[in-house]
BAMAR-506724 format. One record per residue (C-alpha): residue number from 1; chain; x, y, z. Coordinates in steps of 0.25 Angstrom, whole numbers, m for minus. Last residue first. Example, Ala and Ser with C-alpha at 12.3 -4.5 7.8 and 13.67 -1.06 7.14 Angstrom:
{rec 2, A, {55, m4, 29}}
{rec 1, A, {49, m18, 31}}
//
This chain:
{rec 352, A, {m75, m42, 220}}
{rec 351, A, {m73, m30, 228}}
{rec 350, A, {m88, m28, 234}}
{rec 349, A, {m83, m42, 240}}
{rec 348, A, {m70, m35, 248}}
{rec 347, A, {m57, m43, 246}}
{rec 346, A, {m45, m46, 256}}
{rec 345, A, {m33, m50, 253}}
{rec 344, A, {m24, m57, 261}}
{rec 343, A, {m8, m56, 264}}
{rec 342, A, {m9, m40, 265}}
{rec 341, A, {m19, m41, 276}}
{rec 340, A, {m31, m33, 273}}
{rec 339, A, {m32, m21, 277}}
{rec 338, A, {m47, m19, 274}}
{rec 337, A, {m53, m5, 272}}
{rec 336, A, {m51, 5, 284}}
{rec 335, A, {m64, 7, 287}}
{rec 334, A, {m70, m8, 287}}
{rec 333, A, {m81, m11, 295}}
{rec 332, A, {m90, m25, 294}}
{rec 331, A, {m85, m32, 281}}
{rec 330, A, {m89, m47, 282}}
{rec 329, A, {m77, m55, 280}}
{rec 328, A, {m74, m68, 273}}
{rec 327, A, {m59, m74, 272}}
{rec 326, A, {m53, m79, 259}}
{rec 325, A, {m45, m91, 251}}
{rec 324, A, {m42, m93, 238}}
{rec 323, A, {m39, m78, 235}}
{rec 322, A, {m45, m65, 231}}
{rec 321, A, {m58, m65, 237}}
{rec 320, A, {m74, m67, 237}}
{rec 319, A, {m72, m81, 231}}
{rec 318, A, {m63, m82, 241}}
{rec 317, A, {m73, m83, 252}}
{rec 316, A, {m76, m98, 246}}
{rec 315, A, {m60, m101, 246}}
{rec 314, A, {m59, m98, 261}}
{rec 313, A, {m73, m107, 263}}
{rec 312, A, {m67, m117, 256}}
{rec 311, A, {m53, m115, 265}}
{rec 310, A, {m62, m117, 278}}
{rec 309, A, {m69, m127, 274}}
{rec 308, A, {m57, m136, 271}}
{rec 307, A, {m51, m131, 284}}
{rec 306, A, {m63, m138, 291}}
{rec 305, A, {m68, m126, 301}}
{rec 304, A, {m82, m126, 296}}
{rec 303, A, {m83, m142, 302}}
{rec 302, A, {m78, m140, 315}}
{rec 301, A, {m75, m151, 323}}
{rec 300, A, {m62, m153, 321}}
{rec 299, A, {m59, m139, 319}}
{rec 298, A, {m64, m134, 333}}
{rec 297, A, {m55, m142, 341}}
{rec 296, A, {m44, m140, 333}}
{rec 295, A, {m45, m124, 331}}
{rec 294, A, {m29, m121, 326}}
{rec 293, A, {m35, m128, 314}}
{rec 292, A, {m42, m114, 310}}
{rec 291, A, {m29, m107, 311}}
{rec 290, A, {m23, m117, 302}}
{rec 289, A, {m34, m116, 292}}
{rec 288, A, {m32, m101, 293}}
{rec 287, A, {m17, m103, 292}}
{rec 286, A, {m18, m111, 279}}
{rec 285, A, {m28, m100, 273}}
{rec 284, A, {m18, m89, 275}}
{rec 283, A, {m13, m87, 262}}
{rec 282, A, {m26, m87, 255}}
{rec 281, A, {m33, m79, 264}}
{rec 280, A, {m41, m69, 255}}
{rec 279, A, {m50, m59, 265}}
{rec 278, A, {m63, m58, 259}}
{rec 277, A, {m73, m44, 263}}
{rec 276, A, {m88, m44, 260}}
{rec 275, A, {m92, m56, 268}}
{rec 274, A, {m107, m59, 271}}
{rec 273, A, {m111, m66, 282}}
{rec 272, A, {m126, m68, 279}}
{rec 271, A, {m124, m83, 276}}
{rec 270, A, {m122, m85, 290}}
{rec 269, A, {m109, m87, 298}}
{rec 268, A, {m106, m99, 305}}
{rec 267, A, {m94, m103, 300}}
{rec 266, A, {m88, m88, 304}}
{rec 265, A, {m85, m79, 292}}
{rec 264, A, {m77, m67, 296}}
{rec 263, A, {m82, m53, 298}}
{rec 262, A, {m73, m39, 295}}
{rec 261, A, {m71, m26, 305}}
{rec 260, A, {m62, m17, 301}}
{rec 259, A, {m61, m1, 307}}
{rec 258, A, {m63, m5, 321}}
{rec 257, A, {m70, 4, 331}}
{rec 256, A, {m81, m3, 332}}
{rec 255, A, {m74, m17, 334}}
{rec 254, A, {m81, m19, 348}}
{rec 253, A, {m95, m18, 343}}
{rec 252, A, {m96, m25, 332}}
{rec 251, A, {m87, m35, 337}}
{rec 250, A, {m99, m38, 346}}
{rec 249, A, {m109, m39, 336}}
{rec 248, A, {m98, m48, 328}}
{rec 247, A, {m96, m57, 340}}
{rec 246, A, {m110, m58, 344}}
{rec 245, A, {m112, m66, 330}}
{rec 244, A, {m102, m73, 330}}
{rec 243, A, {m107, m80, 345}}
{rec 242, A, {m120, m79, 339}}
{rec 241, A, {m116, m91, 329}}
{rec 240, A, {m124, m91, 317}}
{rec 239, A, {m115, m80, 310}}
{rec 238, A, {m118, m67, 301}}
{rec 237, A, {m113, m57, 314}}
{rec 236, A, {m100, m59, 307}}
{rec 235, A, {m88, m64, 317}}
{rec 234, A, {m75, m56, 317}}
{rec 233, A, {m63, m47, 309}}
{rec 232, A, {m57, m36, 316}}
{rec 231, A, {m48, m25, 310}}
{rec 230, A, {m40, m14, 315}}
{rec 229, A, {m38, m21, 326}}
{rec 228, A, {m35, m14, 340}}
{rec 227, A, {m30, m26, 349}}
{rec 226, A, {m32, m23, 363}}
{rec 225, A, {m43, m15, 363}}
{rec 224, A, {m49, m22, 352}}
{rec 223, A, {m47, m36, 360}}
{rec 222, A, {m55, m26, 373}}
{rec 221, A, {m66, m23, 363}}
{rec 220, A, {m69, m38, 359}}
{rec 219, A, {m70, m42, 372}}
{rec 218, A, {m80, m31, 376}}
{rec 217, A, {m87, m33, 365}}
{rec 216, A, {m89, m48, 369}}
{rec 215, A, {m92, m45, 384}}
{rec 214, A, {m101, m38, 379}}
{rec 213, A, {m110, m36, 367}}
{rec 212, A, {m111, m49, 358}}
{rec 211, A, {m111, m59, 368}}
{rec 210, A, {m103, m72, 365}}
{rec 209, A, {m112, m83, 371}}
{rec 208, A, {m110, m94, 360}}
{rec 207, A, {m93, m95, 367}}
{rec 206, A, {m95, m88, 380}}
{rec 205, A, {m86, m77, 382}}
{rec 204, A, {m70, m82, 382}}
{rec 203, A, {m61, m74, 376}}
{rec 202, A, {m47, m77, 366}}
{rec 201, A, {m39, m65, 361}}
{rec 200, A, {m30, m71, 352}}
{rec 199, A, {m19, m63, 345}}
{rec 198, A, {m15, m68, 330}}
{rec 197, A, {m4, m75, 323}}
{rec 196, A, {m14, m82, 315}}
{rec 195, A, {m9, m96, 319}}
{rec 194, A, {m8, m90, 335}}
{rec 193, A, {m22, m87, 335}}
{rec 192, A, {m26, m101, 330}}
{rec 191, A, {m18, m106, 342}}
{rec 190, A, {m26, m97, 351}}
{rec 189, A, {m39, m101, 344}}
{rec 188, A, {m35, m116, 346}}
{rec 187, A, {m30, m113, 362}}
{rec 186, A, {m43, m106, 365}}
{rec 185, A, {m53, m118, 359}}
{rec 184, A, {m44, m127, 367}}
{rec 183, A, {m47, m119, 378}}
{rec 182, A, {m62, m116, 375}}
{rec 181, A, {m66, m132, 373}}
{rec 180, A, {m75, m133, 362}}
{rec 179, A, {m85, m127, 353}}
{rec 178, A, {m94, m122, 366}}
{rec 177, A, {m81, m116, 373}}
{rec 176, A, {m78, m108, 359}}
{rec 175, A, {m66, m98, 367}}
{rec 174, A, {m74, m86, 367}}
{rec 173, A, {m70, m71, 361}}
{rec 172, A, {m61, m75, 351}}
{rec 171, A, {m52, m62, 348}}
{rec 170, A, {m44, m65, 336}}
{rec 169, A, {m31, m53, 336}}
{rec 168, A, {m22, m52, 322}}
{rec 167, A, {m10, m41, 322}}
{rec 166, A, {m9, m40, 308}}
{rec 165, A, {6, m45, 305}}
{rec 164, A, {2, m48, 290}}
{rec 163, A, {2, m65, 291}}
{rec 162, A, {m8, m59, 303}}
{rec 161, A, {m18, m53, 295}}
{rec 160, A, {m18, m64, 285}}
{rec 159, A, {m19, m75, 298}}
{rec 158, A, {m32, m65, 300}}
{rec 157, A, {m38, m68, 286}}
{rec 156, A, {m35, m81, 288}}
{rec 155, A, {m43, m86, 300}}
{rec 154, A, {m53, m75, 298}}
{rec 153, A, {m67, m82, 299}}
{rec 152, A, {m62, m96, 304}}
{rec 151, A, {m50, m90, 314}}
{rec 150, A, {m60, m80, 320}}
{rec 149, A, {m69, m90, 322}}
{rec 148, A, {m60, m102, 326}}
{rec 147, A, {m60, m98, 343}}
{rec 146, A, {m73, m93, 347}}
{rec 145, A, {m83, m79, 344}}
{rec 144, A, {m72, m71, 335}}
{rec 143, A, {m64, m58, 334}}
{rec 142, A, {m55, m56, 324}}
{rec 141, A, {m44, m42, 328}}
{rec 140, A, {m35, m38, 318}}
{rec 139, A, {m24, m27, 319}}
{rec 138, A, {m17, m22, 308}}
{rec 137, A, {m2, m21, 305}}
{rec 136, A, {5, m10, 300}}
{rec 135, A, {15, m9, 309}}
{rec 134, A, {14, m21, 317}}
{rec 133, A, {18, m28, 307}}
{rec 132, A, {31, m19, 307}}
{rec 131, A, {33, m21, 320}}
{rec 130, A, {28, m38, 321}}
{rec 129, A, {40, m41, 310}}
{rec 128, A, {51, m31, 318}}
{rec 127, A, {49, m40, 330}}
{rec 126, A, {49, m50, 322}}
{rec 125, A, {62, m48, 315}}
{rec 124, A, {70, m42, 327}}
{rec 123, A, {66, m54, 335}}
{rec 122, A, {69, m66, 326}}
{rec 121, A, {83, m56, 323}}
{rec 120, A, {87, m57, 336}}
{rec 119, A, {84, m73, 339}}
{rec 118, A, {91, m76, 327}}
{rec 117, A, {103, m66, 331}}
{rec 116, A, {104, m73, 344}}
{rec 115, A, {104, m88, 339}}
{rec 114, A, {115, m85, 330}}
{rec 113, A, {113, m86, 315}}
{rec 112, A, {119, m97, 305}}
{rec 111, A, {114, m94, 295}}
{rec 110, A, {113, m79, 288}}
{rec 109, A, {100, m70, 290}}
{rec 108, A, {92, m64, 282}}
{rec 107, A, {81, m54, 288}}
{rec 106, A, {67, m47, 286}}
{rec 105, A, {68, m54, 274}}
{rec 104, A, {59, m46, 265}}
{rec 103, A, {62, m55, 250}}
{rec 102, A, {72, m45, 246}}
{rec 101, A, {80, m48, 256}}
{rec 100, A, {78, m64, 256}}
{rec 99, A, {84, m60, 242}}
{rec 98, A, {95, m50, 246}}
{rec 97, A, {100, m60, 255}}
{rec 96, A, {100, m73, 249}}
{rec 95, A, {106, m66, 237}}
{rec 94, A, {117, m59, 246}}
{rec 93, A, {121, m74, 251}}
{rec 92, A, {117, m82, 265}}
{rec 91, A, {120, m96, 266}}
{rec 90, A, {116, m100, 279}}
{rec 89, A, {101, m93, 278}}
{rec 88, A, {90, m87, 284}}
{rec 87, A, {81, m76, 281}}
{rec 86, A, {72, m70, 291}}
{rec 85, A, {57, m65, 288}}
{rec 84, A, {48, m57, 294}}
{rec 83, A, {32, m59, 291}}
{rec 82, A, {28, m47, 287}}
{rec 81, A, {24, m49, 272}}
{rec 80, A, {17, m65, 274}}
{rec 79, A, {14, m71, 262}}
{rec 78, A, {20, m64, 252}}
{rec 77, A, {33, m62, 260}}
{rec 76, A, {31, m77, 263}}
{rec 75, A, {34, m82, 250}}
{rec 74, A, {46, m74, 248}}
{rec 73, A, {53, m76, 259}}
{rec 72, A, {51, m91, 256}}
{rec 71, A, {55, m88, 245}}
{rec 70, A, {70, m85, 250}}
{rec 69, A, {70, m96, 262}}
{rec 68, A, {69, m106, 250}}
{rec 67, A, {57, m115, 245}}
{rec 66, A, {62, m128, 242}}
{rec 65, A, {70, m133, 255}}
{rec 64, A, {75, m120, 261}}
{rec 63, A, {88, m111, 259}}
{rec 62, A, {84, m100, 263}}
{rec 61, A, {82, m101, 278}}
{rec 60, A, {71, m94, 284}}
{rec 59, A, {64, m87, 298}}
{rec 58, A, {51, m80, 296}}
{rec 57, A, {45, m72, 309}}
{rec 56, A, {34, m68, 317}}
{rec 55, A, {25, m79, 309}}
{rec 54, A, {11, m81, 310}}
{rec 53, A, {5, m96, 302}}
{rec 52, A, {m1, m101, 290}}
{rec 51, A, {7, m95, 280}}
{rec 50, A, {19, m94, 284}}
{rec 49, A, {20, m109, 289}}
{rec 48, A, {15, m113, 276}}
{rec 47, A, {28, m105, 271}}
{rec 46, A, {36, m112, 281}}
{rec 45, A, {32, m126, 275}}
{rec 44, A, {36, m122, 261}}
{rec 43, A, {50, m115, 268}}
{rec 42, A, {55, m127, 272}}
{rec 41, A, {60, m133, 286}}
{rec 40, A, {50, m124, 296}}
{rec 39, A, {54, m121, 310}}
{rec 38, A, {43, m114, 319}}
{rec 37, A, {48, m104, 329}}
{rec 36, A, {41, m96, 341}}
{rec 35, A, {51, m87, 346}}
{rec 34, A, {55, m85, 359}}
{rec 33, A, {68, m82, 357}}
{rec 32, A, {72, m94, 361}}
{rec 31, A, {63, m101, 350}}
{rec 30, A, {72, m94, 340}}
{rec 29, A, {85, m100, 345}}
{rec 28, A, {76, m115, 345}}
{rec 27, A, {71, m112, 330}}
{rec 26, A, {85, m108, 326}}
{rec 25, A, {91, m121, 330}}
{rec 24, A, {78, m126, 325}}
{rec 23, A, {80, m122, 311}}
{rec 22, A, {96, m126, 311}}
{rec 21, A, {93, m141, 314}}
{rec 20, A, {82, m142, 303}}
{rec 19, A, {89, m134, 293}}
{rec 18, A, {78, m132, 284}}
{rec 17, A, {75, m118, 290}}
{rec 16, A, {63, m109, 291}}
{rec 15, A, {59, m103, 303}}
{rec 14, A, {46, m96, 306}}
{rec 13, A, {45, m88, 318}}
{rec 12, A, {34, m85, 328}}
{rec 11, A, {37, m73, 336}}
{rec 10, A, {42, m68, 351}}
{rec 9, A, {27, m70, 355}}
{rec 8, A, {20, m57, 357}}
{rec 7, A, {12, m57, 343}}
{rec 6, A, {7, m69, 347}}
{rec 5, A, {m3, m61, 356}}
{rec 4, A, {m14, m71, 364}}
{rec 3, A, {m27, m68, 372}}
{rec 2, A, {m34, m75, 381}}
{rec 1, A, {m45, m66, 388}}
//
């Protein structure tokens, strides 16, 4: 079993800074820290950035070629609530200060900084980031057949989960040997892992021989075990391929005891799935056509996942929703009432 956690990484940190010389000074101090940085020039592209990808940390000047540090701030509090956020600047004031302040700055910070207290505060702020996620976060579990059908059914719902510090796990139960080679397909879905933010727990039964009792229950049990999620989405048993459809009998079994249990739409799904729930994805529909891409080998030769299909059949859903864009569910348990994650919304059919 291959699995992958990029929640124990030091962290992935965003840094903004139109100072070309200075952002990779402080890129290079953070990277001896162990922290995984990207270096962005301008606040627009960082704000793409936000959107389509997980981030521990949000490092940024104020003064920034057409959007400043300040709304920035501003913009990704809507987007993103928990995601940390350090100010910095060389001309600090009390105005600068009490509005990144107001604005939920974990921290503002004066230019130029040592080395040391960079690397301190990069810590202190994660670490104080993933606590309070932690506190209040749920735990998501989506179970698929082969590499890409998790990412297709739920891509976006799940990078919404995750924009919200959810802990998000995808259990794959083969590695799609008949649609390609496995190791490439292992390496696509690991990378597509790492675009959500989420841990991959990667098997190898047959792929077109996935059983639906054991080993497969087995399987999905020991995931539960490890990762306790409060809710699961999978595969509908209202699909043409039998590797879906064991995958659901099976996930029938192991997810019992869990309260949530929701369906995703896979391309080979019959006319009988039936949706009842619609998550809107509006704000993560970049990073679900980014996720999606993350599958090379499979999207150039795959005509259901051509990201112009992909958004029409977002946009169709969301006839049934709030937004522009949404996610299909079938609703197969749910006790405790859908938590949905605070930067999506989600809409029941006997609602409308």
């Amino acid at each position: 079993m291959q699995t992958s956690d990029t929640n124990g990484r030091q962290g992935r940190i965003l840094l903004v800074d139109d100072d070309l010389a200075l952002g990779g000074y402080l890129s290079r101090v953070l990277r001896t820290g162990g922290f995984d940085v990207a270096h962005e020039l301008d606040a627009q592209t960082a704000l793409s950035r936000v959107k389509e990808e997980q981030w521990d940390l949000l490092m940024t000047d104020i003064e920034l070629p057409g959007m400043n540090g300040l709304e920035l701030l501003e913009r990704v509090r809507e987007m993103v609530p928990g995601l940390p956020v350090a100010v910095l600047t060389g001309h600090p004031t009390v105005d600068y200060a009490v509005t990144a302040l107001r604005g939920a700055a974990a921290e503002f910070m004066s230019k130029p900084v040592s080395g040391a207290d960079l690397l301190a505060k990069a810590t202190e702020l994660i670490q104080a980031g993933r606590a309070a996620r932690d506190s209040h976060r749920e735990k998501v579990l989506a179970i698929g057949a082969h590499p890409d059908d998790v990412e297709i059914g739920a891509g976006g719902t799940l990078a919404a989960h995750g924009a919200v510090g959810d802990a998000v796990s995808i259990l794959t139960l083969s590695r799609g040997a008949i649609g390609g080679d496995k190791a490439q397909r292992a390496l696509e879905a690991q990378e597509s892992a790492d675009i959500i933010g989420a841990r991959l727990f990667l098997m190898d039964l047959e792929d077109t021989h996935i059983p639906e009792g054991n080993p497969t229950i087995g399987l999905i049990e020991e995931v539960i075990a490890q990762t306790q999620p409060t809710i699961v989405y999978t595969h509908s048993v209202h699909d043409l391929h039998q590797d879906h459809r064991n995958i659901h009998r099976a996930a029938m079994v192991a997810c019992r005891r869990v309260g949530r249990l929701y369906c995703f739409q896979s391309p080979s799904a019959t006319v009988d799935y039936r949706p009842t729930y619609f998550v809107t994805i509006d704000d993560y529909m970049g990073r679900k056509l980014k996720v999606i891409d993350a599958f090379g080998t499979q999207a150039s030769i795959r005509d259901y996942m051509e990201p112009e299909l992909i958004t029409s059949t977002a946009r169709y859903w969301a006839r049934y929703s709030t937004g522009t864009h949404a996610e299909p569910f079938e609703t197969i348990r749910d006790r405790a009432g859908p938590e949905v994650p605070k930067q999506a919304v989600g809409t029941r059919a006997g609602m409308l």
